[in-house]
C-alpha positions, 0 to 999 in steps of 0.5 A, a space after each residue: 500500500 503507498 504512502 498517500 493511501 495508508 495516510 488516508 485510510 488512518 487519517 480519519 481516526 487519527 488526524 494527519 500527524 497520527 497518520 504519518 507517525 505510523 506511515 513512516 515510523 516517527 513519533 508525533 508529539 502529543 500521540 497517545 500512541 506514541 510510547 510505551 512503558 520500557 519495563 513490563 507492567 508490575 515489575 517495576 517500582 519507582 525509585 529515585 526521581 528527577 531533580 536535584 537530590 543528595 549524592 546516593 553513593 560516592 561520584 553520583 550526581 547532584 541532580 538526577 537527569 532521569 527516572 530510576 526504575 527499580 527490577 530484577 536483575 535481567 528484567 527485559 527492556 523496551 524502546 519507549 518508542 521507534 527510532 536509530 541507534 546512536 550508542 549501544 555500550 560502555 559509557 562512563 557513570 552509566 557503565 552500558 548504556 543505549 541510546 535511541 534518537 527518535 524523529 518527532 514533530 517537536 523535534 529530535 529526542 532521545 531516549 537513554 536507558 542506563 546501567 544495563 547488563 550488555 549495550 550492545 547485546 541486542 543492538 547496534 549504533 546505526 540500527 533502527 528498532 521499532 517500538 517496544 522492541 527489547 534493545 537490553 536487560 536490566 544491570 546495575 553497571 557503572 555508578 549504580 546502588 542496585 539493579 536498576 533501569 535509569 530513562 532519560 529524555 533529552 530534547 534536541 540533542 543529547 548532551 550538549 546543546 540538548 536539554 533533560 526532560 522529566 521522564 514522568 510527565 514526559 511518558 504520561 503526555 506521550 501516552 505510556 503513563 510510568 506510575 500506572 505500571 509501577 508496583 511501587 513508589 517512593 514518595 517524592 520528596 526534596 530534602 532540604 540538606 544533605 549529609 556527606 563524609 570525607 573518604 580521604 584527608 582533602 582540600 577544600 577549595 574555592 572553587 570548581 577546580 584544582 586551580 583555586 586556592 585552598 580554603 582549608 585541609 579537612 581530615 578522613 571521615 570528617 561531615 559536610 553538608 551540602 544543599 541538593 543539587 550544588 554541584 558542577 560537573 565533578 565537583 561538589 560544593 560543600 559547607 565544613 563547619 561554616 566554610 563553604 567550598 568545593 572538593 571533587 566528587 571522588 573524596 565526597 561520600 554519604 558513608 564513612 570510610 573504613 580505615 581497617 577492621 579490627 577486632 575486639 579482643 575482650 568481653 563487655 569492651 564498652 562503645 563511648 559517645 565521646 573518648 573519655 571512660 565518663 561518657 555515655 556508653 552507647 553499646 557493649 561489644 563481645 569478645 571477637 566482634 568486627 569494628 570498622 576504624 573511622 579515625 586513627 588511634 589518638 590518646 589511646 582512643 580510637 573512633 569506630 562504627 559498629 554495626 550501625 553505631 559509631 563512637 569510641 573504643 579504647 585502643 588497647 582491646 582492638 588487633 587486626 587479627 580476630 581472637 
């Protein structure tokens, strides 16, 4: 059937830019039919949300330019909608990634499925892919907390000129509503400070780069604040006890770091609120247990995190070897 007759028979139920959309495969903006979910119905909950947060695990962004969509492992993704191939595997943060460029009357926009399991498994830069085609699985490969499907939407570009897109209201306006799909939702919700530890004794700086002067040293495993989403690029603007400056992404991160195990050596060794035997004890430790050292042993204390509790043990009943 040509093109003139196929837009004619559609072109009553679906007006002429329905009609073109499906005669020659691009996507009409504003289409109901024009996408579809990328993970199968009730296999999915939704996790982190678009917009500026607080970095989840260290080197993450500041602000989210995606919708987190929680599965199992291998779970089979879909493209939203048809389009080509521009980029199917490794990418830095994302670890594999595929990314689709598709045609549409509102212009060009892509669409990016990050930390997959293989880019490049089930298709190839340069190839077409039709709408709901599976172009990869579920992964949590590169910068990434758990098996998760990470969607972009970029308009005119992708990276760039380009600029993001809130995937939810994007998806829903094109038809292929994300909440309606999921098994689950997080709530919503901005915080108003963010809380971050240093994983390395390191400068803070006046700004964004190793060319600015330093403020100050701040030590190992010493607390930041910061507001969601101060950030630019690889760095991350910070506030350590009233000065404001920047510290690379890589030495920032919302857990202590381990500086070593050690093991308890006696029974009933007392985990303090402060390093005097005067303060309070906020936990009794047996013989054997594994504590993670925060800080270096100082006047014959040392500060540890036990489990999920952090305070101070003396030195002389802590070895590396357990007993």
């Amino acid at each position: 059937m040509g093109l003139a007759r196929r837009i004619a028979t559609t072109g009553i139920a679906m007006g002429l830019a329905g009609a073109l959309a499906a005669a020659t495969g691009l996507v009409g903006a504003g289409a109901a039919e024009a996408a579809v979910r990328p993970l199968p119905d009730g296999s999915y909950g939704l996790s982190s949300y678009y917009g500026p947060r607080c970095m989840p695990i260290r080197g993450a962004s500041t602000y989210h330019q995606g919708q987190d969509m929680s599965a199992r492992r291998g779970t089979t993704i879909k493209a939203v909608a048809p389009g080509r191939v521009v980029k199917a595997g490794s990418a830095t943060g994302f670890g594999q990634v595929v990314v689709i460029r598709t045609n549409a009357t509102e212009g060009k926009v892509f669409h990016v499925y990050g930390h997959v399991i293989d880019g490049d498994r089930f298709v190839k830069a340069g190839k077409n892919v039709k709408r709901g085609q599976r172009i990869a699985q579920v992964g949590s490969t590169g910068t990434s907390t758990a098996p998760h499907l990470h969607l972009e939407i970029w308009k005119n570009a992708y990276k760039g000129s380009g600029r993001t897109a809130d995937p939810l209201p994007w998806m829903k306006n094109h038809g292929a509503d994300l909440r309606r799909g999921a098994a689950w939702a997080n709530k919503r919700v901005v915080p108003t400070s963010c809380k971050y530890f240093t994983t390395t004794s390191v400068n803070l700086r006046s700004g964004p780069g190793t060319d600015y002067r330093v403020l100050k040293t701040v030590g190992v495993n010493l607390k930041l604040t910061a507001k969601p989403g101060d950030g630019s690029g690889v760095w991350r603007k910070v506030n350590r006890n009233g000065t404001v400056g920047w510290m690379h992404a890589y030495y920032v991160s919302p857990t202590t770091t381990s500086l070593g195990t050690r093991y308890v050596q006696v029974n009933g060794l007392r985990l303090r609120a402060k390093p005097t035997t005067s303060s309070a004890v906020r936990a009794s430790l047996s013989k054997g247990t594994a504590v993670a050292m925060i800080h270096p042993t100082k006047n014959g204390w040392v500060k540890v995190k036990a489990g999920s509790k952090y305070g101070f043990l003396a030195a002389k009943y802590l070895r590396k070897s357990r007993p």
